[in-house]
N, C-alpha and C positions, 0 to 999 in steps of 0.2 A: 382980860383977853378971852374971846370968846373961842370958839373951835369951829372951825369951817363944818365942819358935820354935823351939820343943824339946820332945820328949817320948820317954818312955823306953817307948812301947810300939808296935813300927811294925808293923802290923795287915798293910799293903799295903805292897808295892815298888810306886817309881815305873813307867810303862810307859818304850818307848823313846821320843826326842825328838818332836814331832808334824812331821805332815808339813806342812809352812809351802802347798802347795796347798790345803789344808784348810782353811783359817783361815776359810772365810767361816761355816764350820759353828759358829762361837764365836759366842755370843748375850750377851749382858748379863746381869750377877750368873751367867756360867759362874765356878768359882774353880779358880786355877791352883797347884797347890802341887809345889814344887821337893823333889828329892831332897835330902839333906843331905851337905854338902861336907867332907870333911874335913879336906883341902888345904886353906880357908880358914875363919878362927875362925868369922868373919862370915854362913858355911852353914853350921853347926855342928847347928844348928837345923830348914834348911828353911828355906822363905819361901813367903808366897803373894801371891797378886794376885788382884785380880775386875777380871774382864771388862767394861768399858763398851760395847762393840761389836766388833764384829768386827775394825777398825784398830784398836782402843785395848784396853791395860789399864792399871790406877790402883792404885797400893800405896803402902804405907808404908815404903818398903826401908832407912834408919835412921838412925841418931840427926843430929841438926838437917838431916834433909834434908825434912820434913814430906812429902807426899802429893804423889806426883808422876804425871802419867798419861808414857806413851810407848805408841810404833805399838805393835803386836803382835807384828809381823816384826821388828822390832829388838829388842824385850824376848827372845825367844826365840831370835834369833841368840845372842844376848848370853849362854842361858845354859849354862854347861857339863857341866852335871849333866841327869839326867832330870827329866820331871817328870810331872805326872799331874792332868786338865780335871774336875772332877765339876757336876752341874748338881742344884740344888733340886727335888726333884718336884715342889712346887706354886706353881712361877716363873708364874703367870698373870699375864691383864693386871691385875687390879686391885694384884694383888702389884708388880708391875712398875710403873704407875704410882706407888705410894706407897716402892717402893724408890729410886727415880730422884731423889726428892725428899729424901732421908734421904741421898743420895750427894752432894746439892747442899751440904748441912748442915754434910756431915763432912770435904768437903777441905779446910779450913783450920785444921786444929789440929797440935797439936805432937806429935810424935813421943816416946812415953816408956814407959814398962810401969809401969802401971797398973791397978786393980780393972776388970773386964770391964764393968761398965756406967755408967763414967765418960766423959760422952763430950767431956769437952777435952782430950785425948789419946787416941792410937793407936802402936801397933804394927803390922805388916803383919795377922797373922793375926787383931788384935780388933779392926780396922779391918771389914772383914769381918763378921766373928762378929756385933758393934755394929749396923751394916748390918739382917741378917736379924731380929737380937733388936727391934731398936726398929720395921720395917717391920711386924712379926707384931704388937707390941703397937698400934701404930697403927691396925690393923686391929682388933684387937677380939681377941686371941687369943697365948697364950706358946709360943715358940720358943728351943729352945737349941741351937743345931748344937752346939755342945761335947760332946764325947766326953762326956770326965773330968767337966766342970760344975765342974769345979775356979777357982781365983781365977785364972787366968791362962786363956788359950787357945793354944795351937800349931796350925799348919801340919798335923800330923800328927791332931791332936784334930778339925780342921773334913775332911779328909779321911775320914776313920773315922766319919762323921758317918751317922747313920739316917736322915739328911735329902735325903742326895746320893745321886746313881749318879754312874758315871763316863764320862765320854763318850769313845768311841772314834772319834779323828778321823784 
């Protein structure tokens, strides 16, 4: 079995680690995606998280551990690779309201790789992807941060995304 957080086309290197002074500049639905590791299988892939606020972010990081939030500063102590913050251009409030509520939705499901718009299950990266796909249609309108559009999402496919810049913090 392979790990949804993987792709074989890496567009962008990660930047180097952020500078943890910085952190207040992290807003809600910023997404964080990690270089991939290759010392551990389990990076093999990458991994991402979205930002709940500036102390928190909330991911899927794997299997039977479902959806977990932790600080900010400790997810990123924690990580040993680089990584790289992009933010949605059109994260407004009404977006923001109806994301918020879509994040309330989705932490309680299981952990597993699965078709992208199954939403009783997640992975880190289509936990995410899921996120902006179902907040856009809520609104009245289609969104695919996925690269590829392919059946799976990666880390590297929501990074490469036409939807994101990347924030320099």
């Amino acid at each position: 079995m392979l790990s949804g957080c993987y792709s074989f086309d890496e567009v962008w290197k990660t930047d180097k680690p952020i500078n943890k002074r910085k952190l207040s500049s992290l807003q809600l639905g910023d997404v964080v995606v990690t270089e991939k590791n290759w010392k551990n299988p389990m990076s093999w892939f990458g991994h991402s998280a979205i930002v709940i606020n500036k102390d928190r972010v909330g991911e899927y990081p794997r299997p039977f551990a479902g959806y977990y939030e932790i600080k900010t500063n400790l997810w990123l102590k924690d990580k040993e690779n680089d990584f790289t913050v992009m933010r949605y251009k059109k994260f407004d409030n009404q977006f923001k309201s109806q994301f918020i509520k879509n994040l309330n939705k989705s932490k309680f499901q299981n952990y597993c790789f699965s078709e992208k718009e199954t939403p009783s299950t997640f992975y880190c990266s289509k936990h995410i992807w899921y996120l902006y796909w179902r907040t856009a249609k809520d609104l009245g309108y289609e969104l695919d941060i996925d690269l590829t559009d392919d059946y799976f999402v990666t880390p590297y496919d929501l990074m490469n995304s036409k939807y994101f810049y990347k924030i320099e913090l």
